[in-house]
Structures are given as C-alpha cells and as structure tokens.
C-alpha positions in Angstrom: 262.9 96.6 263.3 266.2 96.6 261.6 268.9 93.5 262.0 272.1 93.8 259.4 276.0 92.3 259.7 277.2 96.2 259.2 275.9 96.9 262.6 278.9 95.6 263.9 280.4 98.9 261.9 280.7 101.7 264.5 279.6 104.3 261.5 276.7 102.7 261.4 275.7 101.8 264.8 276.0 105.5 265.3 274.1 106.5 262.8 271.4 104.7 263.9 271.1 105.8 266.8 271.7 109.7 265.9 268.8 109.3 263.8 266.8 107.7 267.1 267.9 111.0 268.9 266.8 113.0 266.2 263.3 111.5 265.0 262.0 110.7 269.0 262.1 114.0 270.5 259.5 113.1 273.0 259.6 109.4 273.9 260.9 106.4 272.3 262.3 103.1 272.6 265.4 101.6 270.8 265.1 98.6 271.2 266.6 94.9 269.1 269.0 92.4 268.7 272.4 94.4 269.1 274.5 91.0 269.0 276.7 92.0 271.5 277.1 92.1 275.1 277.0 95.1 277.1 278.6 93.3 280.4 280.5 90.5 280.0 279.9 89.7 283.8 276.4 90.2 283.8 275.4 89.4 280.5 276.9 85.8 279.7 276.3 82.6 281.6 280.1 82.5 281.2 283.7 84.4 280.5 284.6 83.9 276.6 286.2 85.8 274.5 284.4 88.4 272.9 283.9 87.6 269.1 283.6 91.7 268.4 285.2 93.4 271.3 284.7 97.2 269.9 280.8 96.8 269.4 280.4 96.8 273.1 283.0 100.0 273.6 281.4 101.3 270.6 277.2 101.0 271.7 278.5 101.9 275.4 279.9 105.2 274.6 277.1 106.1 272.2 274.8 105.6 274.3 276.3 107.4 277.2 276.9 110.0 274.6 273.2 110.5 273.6 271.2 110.2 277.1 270.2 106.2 276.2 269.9 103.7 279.0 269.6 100.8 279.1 266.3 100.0 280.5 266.0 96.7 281.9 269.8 96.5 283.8 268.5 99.6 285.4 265.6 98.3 286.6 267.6 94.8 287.5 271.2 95.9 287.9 272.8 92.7 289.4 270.5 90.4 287.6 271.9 87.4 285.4 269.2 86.8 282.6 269.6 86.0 279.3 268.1 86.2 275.6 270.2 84.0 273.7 271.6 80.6 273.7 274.4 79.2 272.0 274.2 75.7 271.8 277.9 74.7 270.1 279.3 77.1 272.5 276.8 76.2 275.5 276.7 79.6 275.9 273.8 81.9 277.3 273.9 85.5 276.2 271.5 89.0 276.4 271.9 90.5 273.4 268.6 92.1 273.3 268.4 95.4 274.5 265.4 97.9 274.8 267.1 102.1 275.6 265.2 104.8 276.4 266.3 108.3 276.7 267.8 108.7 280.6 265.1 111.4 281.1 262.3 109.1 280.8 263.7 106.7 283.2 261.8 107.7 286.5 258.4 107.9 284.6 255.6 106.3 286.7 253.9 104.2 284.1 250.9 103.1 286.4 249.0 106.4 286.0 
C-alpha cells in the first residue's frame, strides 16, 4: 500500500509502476488510491475542472505503455460508479483503481 503527495509527480508515478512491471512477472495487481480520474465522463458524478490535469495524461499513457488495464472499466465500460465523495464540492469521484497486466485479462477465475 503506498499513498504520498509526490504521486502527483509523473517521475514518480512512473517509477512505481516500472518497478510493478518489473517485480510481478507472473501476475499482480496494482491497485490504490491514484487521486485522479481516469475519465472525466465516466468517472465523476459531474464536469469540473480537473485540480491536476497531467496525472490522468500521465497514469494513462503509462499504463498503456506497460500492458496495465484497468480492470474494473473493462469489465463495466459504460458504468458510472464511484469511490469518493467530496462533500464541499458535492462531488462523487473513482479514484481507486485496481490494473492488471492486459495479458491476464481474459483469465477464467472460476476454475
């Protein structure tokens, strides 16, 4: 588990996750609070400005980058649900997020 105001820096963020690629060479989640929405459509009750506009761009392309998906918008890809309120903004959010290498994706985990 790992939560820390420099994840917001793309050096880090990246980091993280090259160390993810590199330590879970068979199967692993990444999964947390990335404080930061993925798709501003689908991921907030409503349009607002984005507080940190590049950690979206940033976790997007690392992740299409390194093979992560995210796993639960692929499994529910039109799906408004959230994991995060924001009550002085009255705002619902998702900012938790659970990836998984795009090669485990189709794995049928009911045997």
């Amino acid at each position: 588990s790992l939560w820390t105001d420099l994840f917001f820096s793309g050096h880090f963020m990246s980091h993280i996750i090259l160390l993810f690629n590199q330590h879970c060479t068979e199967f692993g989640l990444l999964a947390g609070d990335f404080n930061c929405v993925l798709n501003d459509a689908l991921d907030r009750s409503s349009p607002s400005p984005l507080t940190n506009p590049k950690s979206p761009q940033i976790l997007k392309k690392l992740c299409e980058d390194t093979g992560l998906i995210d796993v639960w918008r692929e499994r529910h890809p039109l799906t408004k649900d959230y994991t995060f309120y924001s009550n002085p903004h009255q705002l619902y959010s998702r900012l938790d997020y659970i990836f998984m290498h795009t090669t485990h994706i189709h794995t049928n985990w009911n045997q």
